[in-house]
BAVO-346753 format. One record per atom (N, C-alpha, C): x, y, z; atom name. Coordinates in pm, whole numbers. Example, Ala and Ser with C-alpha at 12.3 -4.5 7.8 and 13.67 -1.06 7.14 Angstrom:
<pts>
{u 1319&v -569&w 780&a N};
{u 1230&v -450&w 780&a CA};
{u 1320&v -330&w 780&a C};
{u 1285&v -225&w 708&a N};
{u 1367&v -106&w 714&a CA};
{u 1290&v 3&w 787&a C};
</pts>
This chain:
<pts>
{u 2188&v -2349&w -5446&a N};
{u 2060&v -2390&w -5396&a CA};
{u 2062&v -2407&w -5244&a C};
{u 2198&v -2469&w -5214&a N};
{u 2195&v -2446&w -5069&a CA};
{u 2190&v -2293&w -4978&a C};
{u 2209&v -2218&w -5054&a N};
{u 2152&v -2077&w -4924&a CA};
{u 2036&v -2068&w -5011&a C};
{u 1951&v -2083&w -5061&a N};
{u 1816&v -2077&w -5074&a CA};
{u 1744&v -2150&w -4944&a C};
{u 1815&v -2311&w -4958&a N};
{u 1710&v -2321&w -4847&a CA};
{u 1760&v -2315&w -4684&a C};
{u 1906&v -2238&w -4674&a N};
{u 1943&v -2167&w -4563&a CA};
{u 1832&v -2067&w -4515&a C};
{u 1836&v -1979&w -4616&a N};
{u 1770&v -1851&w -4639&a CA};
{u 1603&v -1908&w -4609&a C};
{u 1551&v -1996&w -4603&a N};
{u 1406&v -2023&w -4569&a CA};
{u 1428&v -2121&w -4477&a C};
{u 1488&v -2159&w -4397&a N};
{u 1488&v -2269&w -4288&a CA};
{u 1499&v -2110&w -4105&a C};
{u 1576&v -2024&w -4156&a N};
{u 1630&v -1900&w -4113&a CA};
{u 1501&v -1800&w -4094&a C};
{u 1396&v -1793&w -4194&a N};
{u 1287&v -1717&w -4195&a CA};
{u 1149&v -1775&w -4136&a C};
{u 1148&v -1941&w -4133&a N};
{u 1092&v -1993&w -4107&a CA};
{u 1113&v -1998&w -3913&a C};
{u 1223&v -2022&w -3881&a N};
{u 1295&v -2052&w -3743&a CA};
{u 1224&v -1878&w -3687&a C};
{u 1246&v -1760&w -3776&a N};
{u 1203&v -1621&w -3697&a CA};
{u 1076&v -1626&w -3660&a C};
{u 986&v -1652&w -3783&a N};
{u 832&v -1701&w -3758&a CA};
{u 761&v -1749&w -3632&a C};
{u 882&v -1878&w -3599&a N};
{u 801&v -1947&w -3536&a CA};
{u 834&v -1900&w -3387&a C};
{u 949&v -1863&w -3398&a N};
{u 1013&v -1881&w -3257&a CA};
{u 931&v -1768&w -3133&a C};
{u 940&v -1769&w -3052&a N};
{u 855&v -1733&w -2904&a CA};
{u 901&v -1523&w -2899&a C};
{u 782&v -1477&w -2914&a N};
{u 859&v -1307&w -2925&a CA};
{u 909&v -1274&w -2766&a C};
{u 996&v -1177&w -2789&a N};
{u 1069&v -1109&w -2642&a CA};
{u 1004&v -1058&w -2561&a C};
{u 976&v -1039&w -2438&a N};
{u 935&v -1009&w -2342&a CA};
{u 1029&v -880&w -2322&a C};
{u 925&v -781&w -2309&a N};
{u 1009&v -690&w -2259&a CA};
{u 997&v -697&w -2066&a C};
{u 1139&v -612&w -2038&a N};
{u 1089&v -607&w -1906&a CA};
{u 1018&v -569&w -1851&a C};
{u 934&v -622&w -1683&a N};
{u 815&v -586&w -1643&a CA};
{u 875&v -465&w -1571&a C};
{u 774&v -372&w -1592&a N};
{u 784&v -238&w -1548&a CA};
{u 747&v -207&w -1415&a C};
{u 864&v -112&w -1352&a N};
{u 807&v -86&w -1189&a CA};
{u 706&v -94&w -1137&a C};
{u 651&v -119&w -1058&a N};
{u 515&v -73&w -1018&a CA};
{u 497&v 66&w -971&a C};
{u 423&v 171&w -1024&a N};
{u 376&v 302&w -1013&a CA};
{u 302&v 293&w -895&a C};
{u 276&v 224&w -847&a N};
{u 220&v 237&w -689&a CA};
{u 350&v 236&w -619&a C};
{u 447&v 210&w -609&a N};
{u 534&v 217&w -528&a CA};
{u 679&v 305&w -583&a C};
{u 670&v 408&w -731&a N};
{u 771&v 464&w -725&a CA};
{u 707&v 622&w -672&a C};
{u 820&v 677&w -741&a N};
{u 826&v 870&w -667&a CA};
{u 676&v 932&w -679&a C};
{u 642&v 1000&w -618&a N};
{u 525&v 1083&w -626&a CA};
{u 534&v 1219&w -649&a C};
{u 539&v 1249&w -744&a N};
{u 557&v 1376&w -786&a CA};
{u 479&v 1473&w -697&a C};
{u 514&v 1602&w -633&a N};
{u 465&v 1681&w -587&a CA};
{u 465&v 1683&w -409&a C};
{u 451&v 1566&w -348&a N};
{u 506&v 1478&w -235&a CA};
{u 623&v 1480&w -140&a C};
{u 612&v 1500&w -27&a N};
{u 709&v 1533&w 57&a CA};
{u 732&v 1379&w 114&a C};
{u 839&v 1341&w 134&a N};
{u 859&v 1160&w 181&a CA};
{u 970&v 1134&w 299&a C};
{u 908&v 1116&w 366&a N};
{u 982&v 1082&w 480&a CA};
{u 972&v 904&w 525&a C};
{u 1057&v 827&w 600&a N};
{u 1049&v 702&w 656&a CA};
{u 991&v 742&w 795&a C};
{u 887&v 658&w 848&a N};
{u 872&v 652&w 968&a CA};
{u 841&v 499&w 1064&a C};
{u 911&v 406&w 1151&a N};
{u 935&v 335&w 1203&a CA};
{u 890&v 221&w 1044&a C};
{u 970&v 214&w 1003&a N};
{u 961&v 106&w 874&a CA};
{u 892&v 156&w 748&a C};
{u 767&v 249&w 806&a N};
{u 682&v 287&w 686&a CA};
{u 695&v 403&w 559&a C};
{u 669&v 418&w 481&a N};
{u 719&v 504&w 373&a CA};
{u 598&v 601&w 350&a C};
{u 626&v 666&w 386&a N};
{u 534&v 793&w 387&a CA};
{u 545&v 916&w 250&a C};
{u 413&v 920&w 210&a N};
{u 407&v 1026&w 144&a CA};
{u 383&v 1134&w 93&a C};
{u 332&v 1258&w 128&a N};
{u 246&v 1307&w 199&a CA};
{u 186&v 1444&w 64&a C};
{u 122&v 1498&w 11&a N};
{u 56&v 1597&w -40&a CA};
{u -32&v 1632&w -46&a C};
{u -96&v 1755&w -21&a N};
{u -185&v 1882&w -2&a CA};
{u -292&v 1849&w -87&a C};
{u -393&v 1883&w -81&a N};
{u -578&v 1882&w -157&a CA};
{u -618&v 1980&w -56&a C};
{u -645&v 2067&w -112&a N};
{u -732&v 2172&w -1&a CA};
{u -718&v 2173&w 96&a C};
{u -817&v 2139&w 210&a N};
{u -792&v 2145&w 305&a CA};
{u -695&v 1994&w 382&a C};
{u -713&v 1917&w 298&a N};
{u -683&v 1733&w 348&a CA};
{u -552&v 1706&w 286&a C};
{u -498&v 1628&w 302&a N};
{u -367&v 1545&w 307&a CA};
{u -368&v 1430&w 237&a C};
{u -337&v 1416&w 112&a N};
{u -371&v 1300&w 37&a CA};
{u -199&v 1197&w 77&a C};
{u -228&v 1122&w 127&a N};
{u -84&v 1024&w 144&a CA};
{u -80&v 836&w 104&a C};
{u 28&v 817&w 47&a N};
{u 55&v 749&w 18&a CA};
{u 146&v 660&w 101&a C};
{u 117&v 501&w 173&a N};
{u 190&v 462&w 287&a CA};
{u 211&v 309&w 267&a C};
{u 386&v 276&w 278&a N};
{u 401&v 137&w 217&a CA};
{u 454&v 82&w 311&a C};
{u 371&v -33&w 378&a N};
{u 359&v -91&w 516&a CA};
{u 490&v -230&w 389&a C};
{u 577&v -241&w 493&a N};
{u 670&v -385&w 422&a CA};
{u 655&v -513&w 445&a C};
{u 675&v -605&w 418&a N};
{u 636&v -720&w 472&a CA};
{u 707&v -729&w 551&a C};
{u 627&v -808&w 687&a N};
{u 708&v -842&w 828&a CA};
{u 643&v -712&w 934&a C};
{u 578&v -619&w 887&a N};
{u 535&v -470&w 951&a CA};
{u 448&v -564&w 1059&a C};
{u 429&v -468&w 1157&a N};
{u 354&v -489&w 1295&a CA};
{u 326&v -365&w 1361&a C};
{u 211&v -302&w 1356&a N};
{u 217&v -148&w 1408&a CA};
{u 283&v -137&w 1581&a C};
{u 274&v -231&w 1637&a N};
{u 297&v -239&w 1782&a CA};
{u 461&v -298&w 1822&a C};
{u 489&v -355&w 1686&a N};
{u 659&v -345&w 1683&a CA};
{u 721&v -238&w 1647&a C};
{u 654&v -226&w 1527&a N};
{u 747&v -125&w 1470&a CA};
{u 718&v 68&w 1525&a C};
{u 583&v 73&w 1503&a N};
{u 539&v 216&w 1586&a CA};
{u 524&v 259&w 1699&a C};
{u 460&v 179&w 1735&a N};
{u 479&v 194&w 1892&a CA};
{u 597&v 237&w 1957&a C};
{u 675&v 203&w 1953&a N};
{u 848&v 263&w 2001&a CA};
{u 846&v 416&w 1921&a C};
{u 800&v 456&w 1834&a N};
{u 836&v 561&w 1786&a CA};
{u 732&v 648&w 1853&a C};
{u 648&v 657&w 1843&a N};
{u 473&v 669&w 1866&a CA};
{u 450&v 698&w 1995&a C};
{u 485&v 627&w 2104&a N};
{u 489&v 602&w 2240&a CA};
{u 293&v 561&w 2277&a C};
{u 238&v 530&w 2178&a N};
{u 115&v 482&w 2262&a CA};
{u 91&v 301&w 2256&a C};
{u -4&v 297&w 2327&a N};
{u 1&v 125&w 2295&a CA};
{u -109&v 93&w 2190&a C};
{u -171&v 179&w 2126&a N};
{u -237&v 129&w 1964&a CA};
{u -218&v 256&w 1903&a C};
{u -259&v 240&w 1763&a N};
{u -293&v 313&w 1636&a CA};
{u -370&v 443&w 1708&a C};
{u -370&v 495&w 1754&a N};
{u -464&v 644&w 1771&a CA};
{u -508&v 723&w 1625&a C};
{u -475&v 703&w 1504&a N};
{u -506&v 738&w 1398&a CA};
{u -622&v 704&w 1316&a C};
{u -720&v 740&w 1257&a N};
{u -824&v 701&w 1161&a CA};
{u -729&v 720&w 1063&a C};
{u -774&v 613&w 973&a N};
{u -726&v 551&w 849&a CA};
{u -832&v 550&w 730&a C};
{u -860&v 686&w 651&a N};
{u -955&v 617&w 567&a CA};
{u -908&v 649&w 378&a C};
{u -953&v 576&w 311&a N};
{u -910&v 541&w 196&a CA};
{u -916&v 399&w 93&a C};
{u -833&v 398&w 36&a N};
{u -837&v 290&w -60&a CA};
{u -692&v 199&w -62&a C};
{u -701&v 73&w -1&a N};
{u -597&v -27&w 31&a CA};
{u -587&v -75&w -139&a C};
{u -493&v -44&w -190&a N};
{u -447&v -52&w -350&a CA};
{u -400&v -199&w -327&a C};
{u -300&v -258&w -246&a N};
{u -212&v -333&w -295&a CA};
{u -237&v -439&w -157&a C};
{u -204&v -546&w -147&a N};
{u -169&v -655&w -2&a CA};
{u -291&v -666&w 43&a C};
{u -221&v -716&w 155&a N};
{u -337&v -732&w 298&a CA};
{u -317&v -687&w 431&a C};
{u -404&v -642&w 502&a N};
{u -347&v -618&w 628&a CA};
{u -483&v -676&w 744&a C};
{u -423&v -668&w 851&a N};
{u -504&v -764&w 957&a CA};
{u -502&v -652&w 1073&a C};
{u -602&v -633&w 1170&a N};
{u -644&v -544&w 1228&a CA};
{u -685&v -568&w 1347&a C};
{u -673&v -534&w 1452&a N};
{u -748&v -580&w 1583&a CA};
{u -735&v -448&w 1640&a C};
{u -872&v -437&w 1697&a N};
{u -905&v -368&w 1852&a CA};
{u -857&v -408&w 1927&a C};
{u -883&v -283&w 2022&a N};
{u -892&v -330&w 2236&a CA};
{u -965&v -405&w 2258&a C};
{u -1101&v -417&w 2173&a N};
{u -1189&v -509&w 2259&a CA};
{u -1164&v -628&w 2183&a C};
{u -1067&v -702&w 2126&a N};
{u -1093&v -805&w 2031&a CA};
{u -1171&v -833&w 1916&a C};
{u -1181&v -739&w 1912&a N};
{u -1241&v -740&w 1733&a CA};
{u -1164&v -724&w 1616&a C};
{u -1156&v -779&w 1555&a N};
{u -1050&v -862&w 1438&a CA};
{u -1098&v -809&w 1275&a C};
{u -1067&v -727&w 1162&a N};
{u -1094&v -705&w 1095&a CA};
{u -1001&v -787&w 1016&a C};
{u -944&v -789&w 811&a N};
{u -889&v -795&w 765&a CA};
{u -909&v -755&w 653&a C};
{u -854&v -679&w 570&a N};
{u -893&v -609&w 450&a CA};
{u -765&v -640&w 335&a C};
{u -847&v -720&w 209&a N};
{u -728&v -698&w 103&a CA};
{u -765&v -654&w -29&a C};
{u -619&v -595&w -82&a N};
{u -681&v -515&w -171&a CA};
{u -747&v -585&w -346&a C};
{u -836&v -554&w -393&a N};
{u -804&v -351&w -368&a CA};
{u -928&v -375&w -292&a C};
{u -957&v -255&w -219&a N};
{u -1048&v -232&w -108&a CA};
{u -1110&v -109&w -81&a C};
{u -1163&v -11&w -7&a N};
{u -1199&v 106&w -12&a CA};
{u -1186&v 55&w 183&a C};
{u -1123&v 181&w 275&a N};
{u -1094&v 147&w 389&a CA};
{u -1150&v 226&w 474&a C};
{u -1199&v 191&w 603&a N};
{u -1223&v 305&w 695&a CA};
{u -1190&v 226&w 824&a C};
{u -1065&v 258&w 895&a N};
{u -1043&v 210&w 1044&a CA};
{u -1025&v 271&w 1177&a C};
{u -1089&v 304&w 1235&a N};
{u -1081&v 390&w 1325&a CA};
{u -978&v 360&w 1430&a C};
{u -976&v 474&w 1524&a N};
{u -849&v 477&w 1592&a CA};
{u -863&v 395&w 1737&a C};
{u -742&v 321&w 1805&a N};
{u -730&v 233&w 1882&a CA};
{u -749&v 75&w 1842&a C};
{u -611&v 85&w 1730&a N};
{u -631&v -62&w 1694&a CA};
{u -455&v -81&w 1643&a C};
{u -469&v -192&w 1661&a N};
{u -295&v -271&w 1584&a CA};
{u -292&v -276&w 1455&a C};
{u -220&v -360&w 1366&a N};
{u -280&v -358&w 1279&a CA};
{u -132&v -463&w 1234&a C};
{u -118&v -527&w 1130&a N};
{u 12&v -596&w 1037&a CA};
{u -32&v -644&w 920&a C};
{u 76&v -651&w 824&a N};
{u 95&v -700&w 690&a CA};
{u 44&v -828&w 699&a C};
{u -38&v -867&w 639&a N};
{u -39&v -1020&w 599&a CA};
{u 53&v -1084&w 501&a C};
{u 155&v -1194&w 469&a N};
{u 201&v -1205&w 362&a CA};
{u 346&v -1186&w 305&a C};
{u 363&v -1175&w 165&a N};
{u 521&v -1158&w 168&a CA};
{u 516&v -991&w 73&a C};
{u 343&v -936&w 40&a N};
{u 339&v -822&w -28&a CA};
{u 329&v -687&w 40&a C};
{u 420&v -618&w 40&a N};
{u 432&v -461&w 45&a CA};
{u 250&v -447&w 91&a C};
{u 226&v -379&w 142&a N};
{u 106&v -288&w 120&a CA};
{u 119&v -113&w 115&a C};
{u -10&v -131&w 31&a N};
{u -15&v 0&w -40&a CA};
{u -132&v 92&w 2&a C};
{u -148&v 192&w 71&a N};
{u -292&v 257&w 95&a CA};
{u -255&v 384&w 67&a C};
{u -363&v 432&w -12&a N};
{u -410&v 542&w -83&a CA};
{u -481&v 608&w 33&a C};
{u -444&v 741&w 137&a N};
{u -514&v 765&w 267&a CA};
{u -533&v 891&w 262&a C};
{u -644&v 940&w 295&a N};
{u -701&v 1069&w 304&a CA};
{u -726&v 1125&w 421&a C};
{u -636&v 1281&w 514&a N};
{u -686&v 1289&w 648&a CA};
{u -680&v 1479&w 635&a C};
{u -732&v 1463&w 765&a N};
{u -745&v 1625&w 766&a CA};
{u -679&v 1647&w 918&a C};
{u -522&v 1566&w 953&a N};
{u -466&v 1590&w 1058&a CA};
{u -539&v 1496&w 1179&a C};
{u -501&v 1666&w 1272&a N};
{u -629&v 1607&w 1395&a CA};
{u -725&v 1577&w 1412&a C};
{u -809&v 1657&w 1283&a N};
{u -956&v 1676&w 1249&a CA};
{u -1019&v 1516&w 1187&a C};
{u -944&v 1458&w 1158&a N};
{u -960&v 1336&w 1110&a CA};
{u -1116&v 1255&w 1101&a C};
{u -1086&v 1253&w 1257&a N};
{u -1220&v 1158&w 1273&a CA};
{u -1355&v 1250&w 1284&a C};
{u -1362&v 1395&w 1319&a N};
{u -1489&v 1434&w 1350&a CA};
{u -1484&v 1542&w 1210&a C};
{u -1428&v 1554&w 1086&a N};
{u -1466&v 1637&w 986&a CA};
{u -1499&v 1525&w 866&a C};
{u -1477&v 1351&w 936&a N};
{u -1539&v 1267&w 841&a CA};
{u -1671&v 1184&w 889&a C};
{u -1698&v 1232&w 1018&a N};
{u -1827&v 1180&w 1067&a CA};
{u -1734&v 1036&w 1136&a C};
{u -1639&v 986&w 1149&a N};
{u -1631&v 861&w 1232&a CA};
{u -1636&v 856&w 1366&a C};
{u -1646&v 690&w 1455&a N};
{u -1670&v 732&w 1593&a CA};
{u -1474&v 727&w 1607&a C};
{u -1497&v 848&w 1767&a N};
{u -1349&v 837&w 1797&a CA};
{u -1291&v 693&w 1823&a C};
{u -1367&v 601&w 1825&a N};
{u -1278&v 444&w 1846&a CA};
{u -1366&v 339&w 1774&a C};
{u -1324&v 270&w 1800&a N};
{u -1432&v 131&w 1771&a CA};
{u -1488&v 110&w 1873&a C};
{u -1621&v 97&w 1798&a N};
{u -1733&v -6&w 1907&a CA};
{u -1848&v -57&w 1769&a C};
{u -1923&v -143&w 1859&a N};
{u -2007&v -266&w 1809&a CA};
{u -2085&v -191&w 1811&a C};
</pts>
């Protein structure tokens, strides 16, 4: 009689007890991109593939990033000269002009920043932007102004 009620103290204990967690899975925003050419550039993780005529890229700013620390030395200008437009998937990032104008965008977001600005991570999260360009053509085959203004 005693492994009878072994045998139900045992079935009872499986019942109750807390189910397994499996492990949490990578985040697919930040592994391989199939099809994607990847290079590092001054901290950032670049990723780069073809759509017709445009450049669909994938770019993972780290925490601690500062475009004017980290790019600038590579870059040689003193802001962002790049339009940025797309969809900020993941973090936050903080933005300033020449003229002092201060943006901040977190995700998820849909983005458009035009060129001549700084820019840094807010935080302790990676950021993630989903970015669409057509090179040089950038700013005048998407209608933006070449800089910021009010």
């Amino acid at each position: 009689m005693a492994k009878k009620r072994k045998k139900a103290v045992t079935r009872r204990a499986r019942r109750t007890s807390a189910p397994k967690r499996a492990a949490a899975p990578k985040s697919s925003l930040l592994g391989t991109v199939k099809g994607a050419t990847h290079r590092d550039v001054g901290h950032v993780r670049l990723d780069v593939g073809r759509a017709g005529a445009a450049r669909v890229k994938r770019l993972i700013y780290p925490p601690g990033f500062r475009w004017s620390k980290d790019m600038k030395p590579v870059v040689g200008t003193d802001l962002c000269m790049h339009a940025h437009v797309g969809f900020l998937a993941q973090g936050q990032i903080h933005v300033e002009y020449a003229d002092g104008c201060v943006v901040e965008h977190k995700a998820p977001q849909i983005i458009a920043i035009e060129p001549g600005h700084d820019g840094r991570v807010v935080g302790r999260t990676p950021v993630v932007i989903i970015e669409f360009d057509f090179e040089g053509e950038t700013v005048s085959r998407l209608g933006m102004p070449d800089a910021h203004r009010h």
